[in-house]
N, C-alpha and C positions, 0 to 999 in steps of 0.2 A: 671436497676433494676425495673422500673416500668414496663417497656415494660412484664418483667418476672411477675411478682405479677398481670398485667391484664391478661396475655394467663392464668396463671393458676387457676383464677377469672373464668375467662370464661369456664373452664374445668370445673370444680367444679359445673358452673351452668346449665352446659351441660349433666352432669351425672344425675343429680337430676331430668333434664326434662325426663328422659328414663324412670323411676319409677312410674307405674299406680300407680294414686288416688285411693283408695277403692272404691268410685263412678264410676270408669273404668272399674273397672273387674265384672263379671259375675259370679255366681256360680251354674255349672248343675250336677244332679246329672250321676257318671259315672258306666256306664253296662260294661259287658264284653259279648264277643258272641263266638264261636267259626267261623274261617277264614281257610281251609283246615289243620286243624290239630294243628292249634298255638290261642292261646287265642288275642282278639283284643280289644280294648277300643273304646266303643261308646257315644253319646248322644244323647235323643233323643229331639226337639223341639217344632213337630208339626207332628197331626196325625187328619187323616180328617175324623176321628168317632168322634163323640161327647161322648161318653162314654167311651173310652178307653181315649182320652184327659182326661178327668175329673179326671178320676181313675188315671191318670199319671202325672196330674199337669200340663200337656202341652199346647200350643196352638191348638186347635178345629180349622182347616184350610178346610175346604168342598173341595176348591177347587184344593186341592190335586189329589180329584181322577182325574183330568185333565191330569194329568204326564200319565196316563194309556194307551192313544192313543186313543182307539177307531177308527180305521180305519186309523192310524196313527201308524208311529213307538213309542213304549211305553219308556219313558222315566226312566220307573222305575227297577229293578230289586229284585227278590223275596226276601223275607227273612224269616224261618223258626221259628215257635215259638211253641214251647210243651205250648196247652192250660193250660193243669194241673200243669206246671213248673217245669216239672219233670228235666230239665236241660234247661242249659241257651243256647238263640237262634245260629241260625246257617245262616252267610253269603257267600254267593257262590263266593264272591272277596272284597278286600280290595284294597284303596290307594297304589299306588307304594312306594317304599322308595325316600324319597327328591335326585333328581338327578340321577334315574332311567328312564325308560320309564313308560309313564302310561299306568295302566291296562285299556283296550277299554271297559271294560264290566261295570265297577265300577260305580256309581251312586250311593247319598245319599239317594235319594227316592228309598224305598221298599212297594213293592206290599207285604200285609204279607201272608201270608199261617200258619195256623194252623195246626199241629201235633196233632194226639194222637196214643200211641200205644195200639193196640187192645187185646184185653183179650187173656192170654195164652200167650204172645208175651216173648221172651227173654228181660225184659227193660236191657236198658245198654246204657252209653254213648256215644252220636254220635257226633265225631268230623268234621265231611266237609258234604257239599253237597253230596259228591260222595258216604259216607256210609250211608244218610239219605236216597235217592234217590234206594242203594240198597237194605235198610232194606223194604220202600215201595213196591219196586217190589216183596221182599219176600214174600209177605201180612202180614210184624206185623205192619205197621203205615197205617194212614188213612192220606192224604194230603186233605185241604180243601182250596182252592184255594178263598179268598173273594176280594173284591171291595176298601179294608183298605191301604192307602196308609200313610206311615208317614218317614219323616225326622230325618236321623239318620247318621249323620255324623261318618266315623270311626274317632278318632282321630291317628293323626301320633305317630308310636313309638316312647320312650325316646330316647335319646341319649344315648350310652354307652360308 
C-alpha cells in the first residue's frame, strides 16, 4: 500500500513540474504573413534598423546585417512588406511540417524588401512570392531591395 501511495506521490509531483511558472513563459506579439497561398504565424524579435526596432518594440540587433554575406553566402532570405500596409507581408518559404523534410531555403532571418504599388496599378491581394514577383514584372509594384535584416521566426502550425 505504501509502495502505491509513493509511485502516485511521485506522479502527482511530476505533473506539476511540466507546468511553466508565469515567470517561464514569454509573451510576443503574433503577425500573420502570407506563405504560397496559406496564411502563416510569425514573431518577430530583432531587427537590425534602430527605427523600425523602436517602432516595433523589438531588439535593435546592428549586427544582423551580418547574415547578409557580403562576399559570402547570405544567410538570410527576402521578405516582402507593403510599405503602406496595404496587406500583410509575403514569405517565399516556411518551416516544414514536424516529421517532414526540411525546406533547404527557410531561414528566420529576412533581408526585408519594401513593396509599393504604383499609381494606376490594379491593388489587390498578393498571396505567394510567385504572384508578387509577377505583379512586379507587370510594372504595378516597385521592389526596393534594402540593407534591413530582422528575426522572424515562423511559428509551427497547430495541431489538428
Amino acid at each position: 500500500m505504501r509502495a502505491i501511495a509513493l509511485a502516485c506521490l511521485t506522479l502527482a509531483l511530476a505533473g506539476c513540474a511540466l507546468v511553466p511558472h508565469p515567470a517561464d513563459v514569454a509573451t510576443l506579439p503574433r503577425q500573420q504573413a502570407w506563405v504560397d497561398g496559406r496564411r502563416v504565424d510569425y514573431v518577430t524579435t530583432d531587427i537590425s534598423d534602430a527605427a523600425m526596432a523602436a517602432q516595433g518594440g523589438v531588439n535593435h540587433v546592428p549586427r544582423l546585417r551580418d547574415a547578409l554575406g557580403s562576399g559570402r553566402a547570405s544567410l538570410t532570405e527576402r521578405v516582402y512588406k507593403f510599405s503602406d500596409g496595404a496587406q500583410i507581408s509575403i514569405f517565399p518559404s516556411a518551416p516544414a511540417a514536424p516529421g517532414s523534410a526540411p525546406d533547404p531555403h527557410y531561414s528566420p532571418l529576412w533581408r526585408l524588401v519594401l513593396v509599393a504599388w504604383k499609381p494606376g496599378a490594379a491593388v489587390r491581394e498578393l498571396r505567394s512570392e510567385e504572384a508578387l514577383l509577377a505583379a512586379a514584372e507587370a510594372g504595378e509594384l516597385t521592389l526596393s531591395v534594402t540593407d534591413i535584416v530582422v528575426n522572424c521566426p515562423i511559428l509551427p502550425a497547430p495541431a489538428r
